[in-house]
Residue frames relative to the residue before (quaternion, step in Angstrom):
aa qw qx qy qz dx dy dz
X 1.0000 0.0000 0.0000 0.0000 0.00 0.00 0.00
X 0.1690 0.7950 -0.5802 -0.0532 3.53 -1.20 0.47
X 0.1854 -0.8636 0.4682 0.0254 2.97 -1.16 0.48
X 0.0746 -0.8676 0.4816 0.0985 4.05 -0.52 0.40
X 0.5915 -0.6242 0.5061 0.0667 2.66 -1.81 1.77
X 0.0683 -0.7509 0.6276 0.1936 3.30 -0.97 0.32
X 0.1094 -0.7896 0.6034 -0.0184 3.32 -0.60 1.55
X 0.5871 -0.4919 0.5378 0.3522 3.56 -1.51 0.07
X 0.1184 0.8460 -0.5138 0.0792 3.32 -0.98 1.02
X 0.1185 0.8136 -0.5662 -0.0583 3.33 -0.44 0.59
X 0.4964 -0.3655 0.6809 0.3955 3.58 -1.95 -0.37
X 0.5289 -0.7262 0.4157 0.1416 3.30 -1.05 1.17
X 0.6271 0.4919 -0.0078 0.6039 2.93 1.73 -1.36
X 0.7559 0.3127 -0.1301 0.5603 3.58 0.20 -0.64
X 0.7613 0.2639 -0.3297 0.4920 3.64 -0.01 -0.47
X 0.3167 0.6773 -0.5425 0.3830 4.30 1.33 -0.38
X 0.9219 0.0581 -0.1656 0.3454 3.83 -0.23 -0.61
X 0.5828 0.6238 -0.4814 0.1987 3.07 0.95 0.23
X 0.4320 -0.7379 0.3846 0.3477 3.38 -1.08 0.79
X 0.5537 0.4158 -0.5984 0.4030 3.88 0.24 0.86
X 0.0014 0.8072 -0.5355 0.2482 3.93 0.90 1.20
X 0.8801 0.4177 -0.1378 0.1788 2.76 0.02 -0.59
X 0.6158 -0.5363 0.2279 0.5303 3.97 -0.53 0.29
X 0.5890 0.5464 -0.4219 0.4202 3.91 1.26 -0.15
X 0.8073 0.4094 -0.1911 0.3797 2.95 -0.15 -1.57
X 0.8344 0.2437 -0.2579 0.4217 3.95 0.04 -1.19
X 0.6310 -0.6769 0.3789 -0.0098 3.28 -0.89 1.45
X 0.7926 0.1618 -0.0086 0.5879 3.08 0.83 -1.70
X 0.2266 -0.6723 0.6574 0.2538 3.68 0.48 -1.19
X 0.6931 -0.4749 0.3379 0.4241 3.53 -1.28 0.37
X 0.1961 0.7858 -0.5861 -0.0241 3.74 -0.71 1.10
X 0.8179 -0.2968 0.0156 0.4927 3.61 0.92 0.60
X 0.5500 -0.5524 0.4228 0.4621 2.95 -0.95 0.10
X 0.3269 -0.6858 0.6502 0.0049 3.01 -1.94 0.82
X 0.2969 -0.7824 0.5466 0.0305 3.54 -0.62 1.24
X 0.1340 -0.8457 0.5135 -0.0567 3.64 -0.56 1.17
X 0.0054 0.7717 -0.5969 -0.2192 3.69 -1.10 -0.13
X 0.5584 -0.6963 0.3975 0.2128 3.55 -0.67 0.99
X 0.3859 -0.4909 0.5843 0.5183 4.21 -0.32 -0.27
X 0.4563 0.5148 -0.5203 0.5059 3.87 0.35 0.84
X 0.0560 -0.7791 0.4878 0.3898 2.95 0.33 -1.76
X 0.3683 0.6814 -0.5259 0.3515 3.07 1.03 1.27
X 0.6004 -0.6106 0.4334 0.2808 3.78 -0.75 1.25
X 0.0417 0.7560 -0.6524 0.0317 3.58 -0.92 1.36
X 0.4637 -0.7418 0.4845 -0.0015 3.45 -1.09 1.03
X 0.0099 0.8489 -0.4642 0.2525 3.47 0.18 1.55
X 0.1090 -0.7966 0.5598 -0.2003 3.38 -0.79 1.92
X 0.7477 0.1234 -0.1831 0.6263 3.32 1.39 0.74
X 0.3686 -0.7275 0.5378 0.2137 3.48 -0.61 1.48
X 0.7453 0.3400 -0.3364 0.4644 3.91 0.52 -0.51
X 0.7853 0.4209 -0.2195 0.3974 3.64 1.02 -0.07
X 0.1183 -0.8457 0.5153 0.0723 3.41 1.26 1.51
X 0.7068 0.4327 -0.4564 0.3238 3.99 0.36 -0.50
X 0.5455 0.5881 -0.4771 0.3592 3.64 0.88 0.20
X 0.5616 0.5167 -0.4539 0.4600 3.65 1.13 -0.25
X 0.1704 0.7639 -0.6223 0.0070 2.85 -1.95 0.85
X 0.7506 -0.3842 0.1698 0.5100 3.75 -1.36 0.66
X 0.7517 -0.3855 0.3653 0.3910 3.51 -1.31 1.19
X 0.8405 0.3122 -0.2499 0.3657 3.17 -0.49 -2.00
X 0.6490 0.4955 -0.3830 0.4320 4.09 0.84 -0.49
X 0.7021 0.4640 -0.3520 0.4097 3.54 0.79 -0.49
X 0.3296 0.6735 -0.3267 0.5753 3.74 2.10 -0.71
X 0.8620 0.1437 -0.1640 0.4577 3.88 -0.06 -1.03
X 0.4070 0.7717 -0.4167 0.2553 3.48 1.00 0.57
X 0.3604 -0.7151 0.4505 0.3946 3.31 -0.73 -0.74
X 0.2366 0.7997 -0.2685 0.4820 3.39 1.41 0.93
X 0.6114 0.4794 -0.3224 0.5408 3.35 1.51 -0.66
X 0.6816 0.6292 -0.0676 0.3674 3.09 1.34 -1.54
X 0.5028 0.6989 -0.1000 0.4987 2.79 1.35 -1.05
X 0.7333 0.3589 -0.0175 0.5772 3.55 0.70 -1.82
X 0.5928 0.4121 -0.3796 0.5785 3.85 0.59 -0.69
X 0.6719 0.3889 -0.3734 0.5078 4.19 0.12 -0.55
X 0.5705 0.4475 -0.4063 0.5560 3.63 0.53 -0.71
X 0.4584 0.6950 -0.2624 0.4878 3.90 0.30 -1.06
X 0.8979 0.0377 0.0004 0.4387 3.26 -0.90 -1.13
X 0.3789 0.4471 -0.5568 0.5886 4.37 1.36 -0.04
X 0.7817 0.2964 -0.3778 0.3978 3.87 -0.40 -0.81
X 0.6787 0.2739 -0.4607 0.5021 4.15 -0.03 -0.69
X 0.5641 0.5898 -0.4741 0.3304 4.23 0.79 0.44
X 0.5796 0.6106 -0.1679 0.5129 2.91 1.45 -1.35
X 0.7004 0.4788 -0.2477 0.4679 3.51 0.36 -1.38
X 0.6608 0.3932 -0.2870 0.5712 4.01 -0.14 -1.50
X 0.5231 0.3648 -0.5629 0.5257 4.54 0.18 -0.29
X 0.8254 0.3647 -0.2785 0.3289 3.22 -0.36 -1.34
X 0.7213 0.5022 -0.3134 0.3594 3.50 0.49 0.01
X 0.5936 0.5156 -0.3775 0.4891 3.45 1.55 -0.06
């Protein structure tokens, strides 16, 4: 059997100023990335469903800190979780 929580999440860094912060306004909170194609068809990269201006071209979001960002978020939460569970 499994089953899934919905917990609050954010990007420490990235979601800190935005102004749908908060327990009203942002809906989803950070649940993964999200893989787009422009009316180009060049591959944009999206990490907030209400916040289309945060997406950008693969190879810029690749040399970002965003990966980094998301892998530390990542591995604080499967830390957090596996403590609490023993």
């Amino acid at each position: 059997m499994y089953f899934k929580q919905i917990r609050r999440v954010r990007l420490p860094a990235t979601c800190a100023g935005c102004r749908f912060n908060n327990d009203t306004d942002c809906h989803e909170g950070f649940y993964g990335v999200r893989l787009y194609r422009d009316r180009r068809g060049d591959y944009q990269v999206g990490v907030c469903i209400q916040r289309m201006d945060l997406c950008r071209p693969l190879d810029d979001f690749l040399r970002s800190g965003l990966p980094e960002e998301i892998r530390q978020l990542r591995q604080q939460e499967h830390d957090q979780l596996t403590t609490s569970s023993r």
